[in-house]
PDB file with SEQRES, HELIX, SHEET and CRYST1 records, atoms N, CA, C and O in Angstrom:
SEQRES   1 A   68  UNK UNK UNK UNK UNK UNK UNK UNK UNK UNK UNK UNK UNK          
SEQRES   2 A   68  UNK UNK UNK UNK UNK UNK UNK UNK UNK UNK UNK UNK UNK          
SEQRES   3 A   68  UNK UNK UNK UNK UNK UNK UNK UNK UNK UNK UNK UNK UNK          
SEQRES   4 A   68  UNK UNK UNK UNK UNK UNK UNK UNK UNK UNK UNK UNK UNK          
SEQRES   5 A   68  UNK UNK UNK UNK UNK UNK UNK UNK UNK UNK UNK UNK UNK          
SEQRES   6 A   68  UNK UNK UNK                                                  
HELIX    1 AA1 UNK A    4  UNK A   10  1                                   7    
HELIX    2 AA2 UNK A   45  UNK A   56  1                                  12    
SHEET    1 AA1 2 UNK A  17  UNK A  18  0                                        
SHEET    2 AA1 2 UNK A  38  UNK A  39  1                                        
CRYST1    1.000    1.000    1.000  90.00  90.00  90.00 P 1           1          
ATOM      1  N   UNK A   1      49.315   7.650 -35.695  1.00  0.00           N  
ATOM      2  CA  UNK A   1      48.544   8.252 -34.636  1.00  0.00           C  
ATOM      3  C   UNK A   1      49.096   7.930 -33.246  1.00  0.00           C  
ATOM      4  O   UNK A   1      48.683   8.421 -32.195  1.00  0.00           O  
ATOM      5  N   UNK A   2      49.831   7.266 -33.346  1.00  0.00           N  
ATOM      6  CA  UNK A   2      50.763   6.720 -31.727  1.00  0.00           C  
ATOM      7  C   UNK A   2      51.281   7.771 -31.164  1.00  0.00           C  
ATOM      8  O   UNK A   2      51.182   7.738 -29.937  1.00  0.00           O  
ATOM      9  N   UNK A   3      51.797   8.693 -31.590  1.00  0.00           N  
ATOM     10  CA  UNK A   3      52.922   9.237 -31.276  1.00  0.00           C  
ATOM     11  C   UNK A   3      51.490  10.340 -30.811  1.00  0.00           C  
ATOM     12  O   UNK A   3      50.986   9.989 -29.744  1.00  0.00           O  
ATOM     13  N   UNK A   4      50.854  11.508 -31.434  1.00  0.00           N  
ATOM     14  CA  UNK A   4      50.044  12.186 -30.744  1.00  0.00           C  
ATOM     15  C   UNK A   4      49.329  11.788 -29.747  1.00  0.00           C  
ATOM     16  O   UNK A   4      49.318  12.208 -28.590  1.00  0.00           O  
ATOM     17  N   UNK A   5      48.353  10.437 -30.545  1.00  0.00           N  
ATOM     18  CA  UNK A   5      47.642   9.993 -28.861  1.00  0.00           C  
ATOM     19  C   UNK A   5      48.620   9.737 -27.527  1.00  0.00           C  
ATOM     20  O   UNK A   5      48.146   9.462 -26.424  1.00  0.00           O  
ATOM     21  N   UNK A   6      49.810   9.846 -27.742  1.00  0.00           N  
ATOM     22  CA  UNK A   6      50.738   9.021 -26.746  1.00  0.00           C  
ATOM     23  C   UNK A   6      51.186  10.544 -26.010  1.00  0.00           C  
ATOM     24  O   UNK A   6      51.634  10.414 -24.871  1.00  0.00           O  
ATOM     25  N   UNK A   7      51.129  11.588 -26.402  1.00  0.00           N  
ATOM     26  CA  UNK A   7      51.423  12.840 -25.821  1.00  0.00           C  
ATOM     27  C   UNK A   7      50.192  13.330 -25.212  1.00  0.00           C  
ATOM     28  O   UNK A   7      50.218  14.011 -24.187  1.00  0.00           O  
ATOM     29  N   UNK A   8      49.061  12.988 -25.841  1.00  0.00           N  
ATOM     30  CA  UNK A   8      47.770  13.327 -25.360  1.00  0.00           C  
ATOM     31  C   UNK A   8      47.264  12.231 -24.049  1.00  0.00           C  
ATOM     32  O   UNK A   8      46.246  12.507 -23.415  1.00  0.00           O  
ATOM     33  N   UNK A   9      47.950  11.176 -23.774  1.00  0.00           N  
ATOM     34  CA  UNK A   9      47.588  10.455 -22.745  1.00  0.00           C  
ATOM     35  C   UNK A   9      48.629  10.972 -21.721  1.00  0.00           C  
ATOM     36  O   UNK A   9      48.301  10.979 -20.535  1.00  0.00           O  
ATOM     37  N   UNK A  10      49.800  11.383 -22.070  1.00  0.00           N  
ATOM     38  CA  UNK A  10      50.972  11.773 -20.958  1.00  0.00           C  
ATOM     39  C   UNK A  10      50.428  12.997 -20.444  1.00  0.00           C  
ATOM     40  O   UNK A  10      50.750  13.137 -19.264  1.00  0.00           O  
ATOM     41  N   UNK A  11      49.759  13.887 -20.864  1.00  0.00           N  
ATOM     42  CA  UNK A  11      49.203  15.222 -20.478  1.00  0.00           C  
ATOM     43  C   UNK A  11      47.833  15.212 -19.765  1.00  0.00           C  
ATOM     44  O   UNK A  11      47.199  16.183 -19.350  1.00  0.00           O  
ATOM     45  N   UNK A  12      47.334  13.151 -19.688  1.00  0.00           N  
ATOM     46  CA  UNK A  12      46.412  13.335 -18.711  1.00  0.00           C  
ATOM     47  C   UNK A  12      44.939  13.100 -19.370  1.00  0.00           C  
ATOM     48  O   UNK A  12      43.916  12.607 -18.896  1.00  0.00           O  
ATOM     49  N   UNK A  13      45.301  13.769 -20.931  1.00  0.00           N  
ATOM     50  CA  UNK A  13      43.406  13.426 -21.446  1.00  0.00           C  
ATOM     51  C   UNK A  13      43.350  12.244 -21.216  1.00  0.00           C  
ATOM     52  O   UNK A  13      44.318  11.685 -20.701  1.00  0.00           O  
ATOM     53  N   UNK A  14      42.202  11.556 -21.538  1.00  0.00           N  
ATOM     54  CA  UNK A  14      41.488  10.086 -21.311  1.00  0.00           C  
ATOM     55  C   UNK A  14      41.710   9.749 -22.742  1.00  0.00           C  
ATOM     56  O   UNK A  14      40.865  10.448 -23.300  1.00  0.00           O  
ATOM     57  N   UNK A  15      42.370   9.069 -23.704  1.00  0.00           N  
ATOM     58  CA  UNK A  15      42.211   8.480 -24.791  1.00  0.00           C  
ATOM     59  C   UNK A  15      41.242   7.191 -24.781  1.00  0.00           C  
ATOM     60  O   UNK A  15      41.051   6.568 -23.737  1.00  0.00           O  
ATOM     61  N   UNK A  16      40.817   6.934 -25.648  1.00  0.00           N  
ATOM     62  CA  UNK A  16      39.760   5.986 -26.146  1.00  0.00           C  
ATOM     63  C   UNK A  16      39.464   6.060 -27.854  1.00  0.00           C  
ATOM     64  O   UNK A  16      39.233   7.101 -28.468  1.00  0.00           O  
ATOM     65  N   UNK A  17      39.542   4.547 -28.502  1.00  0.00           N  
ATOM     66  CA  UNK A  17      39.357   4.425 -29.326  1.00  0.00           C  
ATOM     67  C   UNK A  17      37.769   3.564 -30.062  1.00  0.00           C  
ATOM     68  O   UNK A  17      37.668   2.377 -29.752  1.00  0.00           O  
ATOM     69  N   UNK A  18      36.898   4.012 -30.756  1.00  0.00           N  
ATOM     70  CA  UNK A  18      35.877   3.210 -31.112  1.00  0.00           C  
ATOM     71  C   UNK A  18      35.841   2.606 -32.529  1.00  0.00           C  
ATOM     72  O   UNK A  18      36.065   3.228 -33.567  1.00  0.00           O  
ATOM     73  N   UNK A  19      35.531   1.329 -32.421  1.00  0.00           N  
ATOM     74  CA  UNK A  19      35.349   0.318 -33.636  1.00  0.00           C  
ATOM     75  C   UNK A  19      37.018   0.658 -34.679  1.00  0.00           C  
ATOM     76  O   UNK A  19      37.101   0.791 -35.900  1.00  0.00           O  
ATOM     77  N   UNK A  20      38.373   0.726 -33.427  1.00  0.00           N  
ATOM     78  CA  UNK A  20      39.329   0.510 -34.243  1.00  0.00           C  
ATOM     79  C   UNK A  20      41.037   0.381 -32.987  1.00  0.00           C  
ATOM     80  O   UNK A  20      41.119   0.584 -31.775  1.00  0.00           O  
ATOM     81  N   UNK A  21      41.638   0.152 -33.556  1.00  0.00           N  
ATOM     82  CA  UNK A  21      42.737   0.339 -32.115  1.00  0.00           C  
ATOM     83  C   UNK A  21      43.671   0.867 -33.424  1.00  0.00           C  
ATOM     84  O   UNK A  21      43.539   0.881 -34.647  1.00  0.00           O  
ATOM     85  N   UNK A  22      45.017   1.426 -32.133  1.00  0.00           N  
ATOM     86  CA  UNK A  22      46.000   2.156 -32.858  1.00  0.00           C  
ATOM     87  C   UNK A  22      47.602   1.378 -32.416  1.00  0.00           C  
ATOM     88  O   UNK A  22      47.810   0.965 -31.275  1.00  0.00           O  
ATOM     89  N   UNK A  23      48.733   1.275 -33.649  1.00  0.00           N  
ATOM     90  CA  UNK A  23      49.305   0.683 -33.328  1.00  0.00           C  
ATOM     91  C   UNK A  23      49.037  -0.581 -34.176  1.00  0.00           C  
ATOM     92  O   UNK A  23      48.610  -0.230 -35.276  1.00  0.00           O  
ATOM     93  N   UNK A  24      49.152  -2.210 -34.040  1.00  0.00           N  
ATOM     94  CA  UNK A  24      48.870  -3.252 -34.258  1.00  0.00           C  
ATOM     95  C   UNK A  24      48.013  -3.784 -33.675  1.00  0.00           C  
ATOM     96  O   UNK A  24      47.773  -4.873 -34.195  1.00  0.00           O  
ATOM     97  N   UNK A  25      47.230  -3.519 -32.594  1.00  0.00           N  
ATOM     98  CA  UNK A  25      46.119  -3.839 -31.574  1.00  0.00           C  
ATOM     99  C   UNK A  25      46.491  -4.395 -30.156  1.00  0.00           C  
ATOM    100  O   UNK A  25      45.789  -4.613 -29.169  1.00  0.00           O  
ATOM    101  N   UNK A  26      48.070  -4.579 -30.431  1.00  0.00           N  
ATOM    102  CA  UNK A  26      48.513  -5.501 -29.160  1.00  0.00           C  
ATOM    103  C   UNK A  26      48.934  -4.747 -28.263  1.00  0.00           C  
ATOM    104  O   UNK A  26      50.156  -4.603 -28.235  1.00  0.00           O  
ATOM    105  N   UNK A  27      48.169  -4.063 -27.303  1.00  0.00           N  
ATOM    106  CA  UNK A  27      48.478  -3.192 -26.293  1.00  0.00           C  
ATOM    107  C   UNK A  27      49.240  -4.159 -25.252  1.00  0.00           C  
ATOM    108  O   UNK A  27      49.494  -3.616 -24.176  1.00  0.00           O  
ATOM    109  N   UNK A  28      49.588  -5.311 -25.371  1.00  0.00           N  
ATOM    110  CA  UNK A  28      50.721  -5.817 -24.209  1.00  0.00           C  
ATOM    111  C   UNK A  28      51.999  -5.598 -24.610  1.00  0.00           C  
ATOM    112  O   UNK A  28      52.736  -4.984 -23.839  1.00  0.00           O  
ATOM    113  N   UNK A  29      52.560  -6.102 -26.022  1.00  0.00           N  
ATOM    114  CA  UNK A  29      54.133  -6.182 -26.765  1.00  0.00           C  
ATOM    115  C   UNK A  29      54.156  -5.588 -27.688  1.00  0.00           C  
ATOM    116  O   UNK A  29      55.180  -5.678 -28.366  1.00  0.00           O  
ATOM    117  N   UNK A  30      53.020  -4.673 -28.178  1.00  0.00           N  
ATOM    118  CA  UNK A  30      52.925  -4.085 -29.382  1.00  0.00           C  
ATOM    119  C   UNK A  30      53.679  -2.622 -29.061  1.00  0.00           C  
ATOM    120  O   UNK A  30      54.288  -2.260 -28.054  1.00  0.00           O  
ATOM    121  N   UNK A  31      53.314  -1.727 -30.678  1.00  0.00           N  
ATOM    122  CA  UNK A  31      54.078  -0.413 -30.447  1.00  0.00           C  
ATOM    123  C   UNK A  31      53.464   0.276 -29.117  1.00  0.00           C  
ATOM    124  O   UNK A  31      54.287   0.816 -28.378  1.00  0.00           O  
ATOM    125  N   UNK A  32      52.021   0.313 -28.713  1.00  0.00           N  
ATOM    126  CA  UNK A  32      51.552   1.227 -27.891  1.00  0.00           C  
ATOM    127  C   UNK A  32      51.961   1.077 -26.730  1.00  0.00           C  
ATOM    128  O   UNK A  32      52.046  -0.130 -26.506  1.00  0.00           O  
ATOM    129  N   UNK A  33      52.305   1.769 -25.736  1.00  0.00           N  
ATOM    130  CA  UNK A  33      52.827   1.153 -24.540  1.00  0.00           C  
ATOM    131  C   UNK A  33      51.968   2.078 -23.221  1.00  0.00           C  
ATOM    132  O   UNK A  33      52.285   1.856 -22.053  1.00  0.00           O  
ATOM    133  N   UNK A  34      51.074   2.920 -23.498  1.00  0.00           N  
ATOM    134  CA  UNK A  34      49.985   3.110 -22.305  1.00  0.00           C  
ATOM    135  C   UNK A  34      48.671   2.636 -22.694  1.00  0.00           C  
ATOM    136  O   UNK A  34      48.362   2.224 -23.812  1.00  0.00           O  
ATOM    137  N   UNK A  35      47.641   2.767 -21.287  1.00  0.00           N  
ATOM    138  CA  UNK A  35      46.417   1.995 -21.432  1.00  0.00           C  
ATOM    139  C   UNK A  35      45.467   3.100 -22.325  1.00  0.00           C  
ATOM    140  O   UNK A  35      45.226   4.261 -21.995  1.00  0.00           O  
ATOM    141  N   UNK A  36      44.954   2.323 -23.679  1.00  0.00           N  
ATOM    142  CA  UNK A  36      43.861   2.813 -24.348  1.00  0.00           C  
ATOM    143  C   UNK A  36      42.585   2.003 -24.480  1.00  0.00           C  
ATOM    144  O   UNK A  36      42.467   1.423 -25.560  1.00  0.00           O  
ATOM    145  N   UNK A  37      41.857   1.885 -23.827  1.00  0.00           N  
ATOM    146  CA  UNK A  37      40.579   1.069 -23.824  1.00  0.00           C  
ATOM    147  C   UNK A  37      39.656   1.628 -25.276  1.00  0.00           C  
ATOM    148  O   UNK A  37      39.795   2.724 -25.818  1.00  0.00           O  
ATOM    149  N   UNK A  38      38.868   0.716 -25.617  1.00  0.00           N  
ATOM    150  CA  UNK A  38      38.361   0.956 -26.834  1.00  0.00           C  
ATOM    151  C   UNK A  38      36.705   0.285 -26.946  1.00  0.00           C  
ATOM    152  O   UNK A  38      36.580  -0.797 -26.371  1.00  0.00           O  
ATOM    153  N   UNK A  39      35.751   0.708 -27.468  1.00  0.00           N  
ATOM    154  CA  UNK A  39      34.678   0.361 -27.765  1.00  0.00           C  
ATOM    155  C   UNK A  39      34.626  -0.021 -29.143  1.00  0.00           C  
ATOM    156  O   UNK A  39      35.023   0.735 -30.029  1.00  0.00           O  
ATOM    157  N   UNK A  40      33.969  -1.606 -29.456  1.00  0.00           N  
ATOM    158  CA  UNK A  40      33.802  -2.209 -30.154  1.00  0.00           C  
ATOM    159  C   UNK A  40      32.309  -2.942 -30.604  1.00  0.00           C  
ATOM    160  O   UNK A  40      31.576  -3.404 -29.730  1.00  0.00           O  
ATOM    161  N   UNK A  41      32.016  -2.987 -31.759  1.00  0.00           N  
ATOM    162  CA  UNK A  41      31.248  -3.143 -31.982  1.00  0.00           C  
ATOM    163  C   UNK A  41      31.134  -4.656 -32.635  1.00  0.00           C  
ATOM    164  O   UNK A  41      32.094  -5.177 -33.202  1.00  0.00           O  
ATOM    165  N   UNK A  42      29.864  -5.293 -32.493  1.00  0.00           N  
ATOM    166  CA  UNK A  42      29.443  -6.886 -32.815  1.00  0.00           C  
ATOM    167  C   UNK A  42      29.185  -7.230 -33.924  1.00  0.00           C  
ATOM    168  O   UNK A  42      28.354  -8.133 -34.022  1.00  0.00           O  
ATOM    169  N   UNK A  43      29.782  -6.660 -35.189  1.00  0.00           N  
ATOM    170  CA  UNK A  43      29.102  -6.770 -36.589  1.00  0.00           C  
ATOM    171  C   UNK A  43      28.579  -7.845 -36.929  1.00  0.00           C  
ATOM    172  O   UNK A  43      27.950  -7.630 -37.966  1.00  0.00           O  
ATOM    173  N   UNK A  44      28.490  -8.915 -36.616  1.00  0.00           N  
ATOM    174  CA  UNK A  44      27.785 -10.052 -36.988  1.00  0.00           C  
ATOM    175  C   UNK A  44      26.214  -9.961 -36.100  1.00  0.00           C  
ATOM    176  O   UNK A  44      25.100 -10.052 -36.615  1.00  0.00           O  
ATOM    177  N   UNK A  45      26.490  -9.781 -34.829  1.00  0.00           N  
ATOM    178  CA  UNK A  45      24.963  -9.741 -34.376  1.00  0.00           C  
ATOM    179  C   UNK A  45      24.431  -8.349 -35.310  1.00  0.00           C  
ATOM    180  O   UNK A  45      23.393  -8.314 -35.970  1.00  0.00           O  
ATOM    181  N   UNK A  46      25.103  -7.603 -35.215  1.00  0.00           N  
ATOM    182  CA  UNK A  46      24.169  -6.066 -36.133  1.00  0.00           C  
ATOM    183  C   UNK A  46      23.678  -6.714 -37.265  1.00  0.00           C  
ATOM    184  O   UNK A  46      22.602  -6.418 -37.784  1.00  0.00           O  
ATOM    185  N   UNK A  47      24.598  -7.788 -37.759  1.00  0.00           N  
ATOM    186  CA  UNK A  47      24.167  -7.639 -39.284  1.00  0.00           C  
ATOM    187  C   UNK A  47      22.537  -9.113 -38.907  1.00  0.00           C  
ATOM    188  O   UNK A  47      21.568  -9.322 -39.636  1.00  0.00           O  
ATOM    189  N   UNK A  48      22.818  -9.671 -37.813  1.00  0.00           N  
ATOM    190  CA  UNK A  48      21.302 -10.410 -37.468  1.00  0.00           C  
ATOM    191  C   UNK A  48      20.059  -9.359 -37.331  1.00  0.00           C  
ATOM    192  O   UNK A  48      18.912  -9.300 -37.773  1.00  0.00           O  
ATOM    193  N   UNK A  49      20.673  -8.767 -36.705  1.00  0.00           N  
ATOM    194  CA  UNK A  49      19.978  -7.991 -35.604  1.00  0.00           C  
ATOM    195  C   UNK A  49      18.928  -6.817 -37.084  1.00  0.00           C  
ATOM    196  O   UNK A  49      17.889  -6.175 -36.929  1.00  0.00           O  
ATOM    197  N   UNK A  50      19.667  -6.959 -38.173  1.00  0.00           N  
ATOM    198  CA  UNK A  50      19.544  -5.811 -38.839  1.00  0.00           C  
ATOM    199  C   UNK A  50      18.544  -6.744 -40.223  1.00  0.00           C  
ATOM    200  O   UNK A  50      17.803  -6.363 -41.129  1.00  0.00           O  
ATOM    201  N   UNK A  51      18.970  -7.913 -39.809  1.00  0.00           N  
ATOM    202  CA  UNK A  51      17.960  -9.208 -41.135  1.00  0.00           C  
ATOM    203  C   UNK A  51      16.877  -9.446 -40.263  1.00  0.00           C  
ATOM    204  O   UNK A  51      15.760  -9.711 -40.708  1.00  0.00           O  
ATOM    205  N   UNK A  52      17.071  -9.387 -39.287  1.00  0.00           N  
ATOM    206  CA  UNK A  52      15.338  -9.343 -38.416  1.00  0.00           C  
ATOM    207  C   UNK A  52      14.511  -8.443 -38.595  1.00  0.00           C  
ATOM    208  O   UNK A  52      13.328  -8.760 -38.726  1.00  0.00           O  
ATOM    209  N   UNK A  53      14.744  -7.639 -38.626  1.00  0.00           N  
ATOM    210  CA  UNK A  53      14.066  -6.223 -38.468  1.00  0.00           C  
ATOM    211  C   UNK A  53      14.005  -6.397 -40.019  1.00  0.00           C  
ATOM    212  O   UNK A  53      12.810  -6.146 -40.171  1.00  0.00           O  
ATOM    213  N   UNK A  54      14.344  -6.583 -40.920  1.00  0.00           N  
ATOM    214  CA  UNK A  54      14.135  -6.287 -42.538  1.00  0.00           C  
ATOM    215  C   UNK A  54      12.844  -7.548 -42.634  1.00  0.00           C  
ATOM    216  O   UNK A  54      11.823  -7.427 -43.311  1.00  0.00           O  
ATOM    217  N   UNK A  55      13.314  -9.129 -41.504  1.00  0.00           N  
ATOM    218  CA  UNK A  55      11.707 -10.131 -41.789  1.00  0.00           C  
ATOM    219  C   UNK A  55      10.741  -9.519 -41.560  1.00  0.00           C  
ATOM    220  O   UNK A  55       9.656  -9.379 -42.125  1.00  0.00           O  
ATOM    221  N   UNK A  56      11.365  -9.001 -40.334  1.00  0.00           N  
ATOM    222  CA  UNK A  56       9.783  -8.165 -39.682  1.00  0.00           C  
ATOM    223  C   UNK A  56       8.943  -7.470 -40.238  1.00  0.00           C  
ATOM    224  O   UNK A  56       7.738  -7.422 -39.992  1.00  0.00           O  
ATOM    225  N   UNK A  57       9.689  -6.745 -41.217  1.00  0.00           N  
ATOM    226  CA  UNK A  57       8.853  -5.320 -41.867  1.00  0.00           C  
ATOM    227  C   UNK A  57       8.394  -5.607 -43.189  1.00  0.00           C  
ATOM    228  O   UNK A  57       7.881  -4.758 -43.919  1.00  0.00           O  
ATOM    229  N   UNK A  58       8.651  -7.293 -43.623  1.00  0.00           N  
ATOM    230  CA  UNK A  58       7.555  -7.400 -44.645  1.00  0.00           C  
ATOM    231  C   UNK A  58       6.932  -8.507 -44.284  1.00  0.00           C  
ATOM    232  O   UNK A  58       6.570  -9.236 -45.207  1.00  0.00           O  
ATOM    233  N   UNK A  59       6.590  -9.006 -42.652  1.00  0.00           N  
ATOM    234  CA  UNK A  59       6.082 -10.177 -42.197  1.00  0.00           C  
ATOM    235  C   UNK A  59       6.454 -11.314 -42.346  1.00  0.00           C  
ATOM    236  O   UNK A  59       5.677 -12.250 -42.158  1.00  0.00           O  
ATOM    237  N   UNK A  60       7.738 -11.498 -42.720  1.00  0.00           N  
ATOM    238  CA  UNK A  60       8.435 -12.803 -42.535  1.00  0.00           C  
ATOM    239  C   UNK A  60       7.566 -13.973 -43.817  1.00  0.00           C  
ATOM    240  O   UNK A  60       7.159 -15.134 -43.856  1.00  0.00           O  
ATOM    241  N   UNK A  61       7.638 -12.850 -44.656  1.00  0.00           N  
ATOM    242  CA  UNK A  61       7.100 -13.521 -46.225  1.00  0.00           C  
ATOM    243  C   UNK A  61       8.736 -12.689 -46.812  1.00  0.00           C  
ATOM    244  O   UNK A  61       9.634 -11.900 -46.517  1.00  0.00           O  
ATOM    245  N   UNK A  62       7.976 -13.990 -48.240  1.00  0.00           N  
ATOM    246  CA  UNK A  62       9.166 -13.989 -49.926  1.00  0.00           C  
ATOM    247  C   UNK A  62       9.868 -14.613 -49.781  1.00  0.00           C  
ATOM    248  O   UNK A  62      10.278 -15.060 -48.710  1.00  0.00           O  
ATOM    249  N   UNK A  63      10.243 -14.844 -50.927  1.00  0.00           N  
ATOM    250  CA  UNK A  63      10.862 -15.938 -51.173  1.00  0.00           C  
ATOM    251  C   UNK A  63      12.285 -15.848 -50.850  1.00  0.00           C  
ATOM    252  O   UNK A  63      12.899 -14.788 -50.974  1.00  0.00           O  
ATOM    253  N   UNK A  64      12.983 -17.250 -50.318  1.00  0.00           N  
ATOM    254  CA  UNK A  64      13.906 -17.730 -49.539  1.00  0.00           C  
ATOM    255  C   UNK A  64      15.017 -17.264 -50.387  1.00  0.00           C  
ATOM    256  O   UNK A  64      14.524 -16.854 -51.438  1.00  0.00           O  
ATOM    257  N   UNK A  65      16.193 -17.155 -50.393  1.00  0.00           N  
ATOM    258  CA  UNK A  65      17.396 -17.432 -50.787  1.00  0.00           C  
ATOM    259  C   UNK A  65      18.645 -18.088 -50.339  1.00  0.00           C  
ATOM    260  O   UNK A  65      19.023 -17.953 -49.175  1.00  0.00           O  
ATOM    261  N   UNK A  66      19.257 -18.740 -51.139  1.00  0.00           N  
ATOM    262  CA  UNK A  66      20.512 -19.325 -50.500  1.00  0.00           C  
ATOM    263  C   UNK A  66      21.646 -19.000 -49.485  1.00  0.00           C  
ATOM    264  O   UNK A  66      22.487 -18.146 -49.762  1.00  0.00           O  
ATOM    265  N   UNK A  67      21.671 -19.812 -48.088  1.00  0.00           N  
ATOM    266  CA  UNK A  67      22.704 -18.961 -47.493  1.00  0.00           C  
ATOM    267  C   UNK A  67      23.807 -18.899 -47.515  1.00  0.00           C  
ATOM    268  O   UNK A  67      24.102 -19.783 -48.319  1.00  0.00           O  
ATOM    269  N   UNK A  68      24.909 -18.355 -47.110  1.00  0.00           N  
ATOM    270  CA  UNK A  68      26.142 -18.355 -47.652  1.00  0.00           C  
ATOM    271  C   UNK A  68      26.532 -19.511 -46.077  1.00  0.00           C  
ATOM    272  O   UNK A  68      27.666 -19.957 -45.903  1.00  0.00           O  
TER     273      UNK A  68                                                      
END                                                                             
C-alpha cells in the first residue's frame, strides 16, 4: 500500500491511517518517507471500559473468576 498512498499524498489528498500504519510503522527510517498521521485506538482500556459496563448490567454480582 506504500507505493499508492505515496502517489495519493504527492497529489495533495490528506492520507491518514486508523487502528494500523503502513510500511513497518517507522515513519522516521522506515520504508514510508512522507507524513501519515494515524488514529489509534486503546485496546486495553476498551477491553476495561467494556468489563465495566458487562459489572454494571448484572449489578456487580456472580461469581468471581481467576485473573489472568
Amino acid at each position: 500500500m506504500i507505493q499508492p498512498l505515496q502517489k495519493a499524498h504527492d497529489a495533495g489528498l490528506p492520507v491518514i491511517t486508523v487502528d494500523t500504519y503502513i510500511g513497518d510503522g517507522d515513519y522516521v527510517n522506515g520504508p514510508v518517507k512522507f507524513r501519515c498521521p494515524f488514529i489509534a485506538s486503546d485496546n486495553e482500556l476498551g477491553g476495561k471500559i467494556a468489563c465495566q459496563a458487562l459489572a454494571d448490567a448484572v449489578g456487580d454480582k456472580g461469581s468471581s473468576i481467576s485473573r489472568m
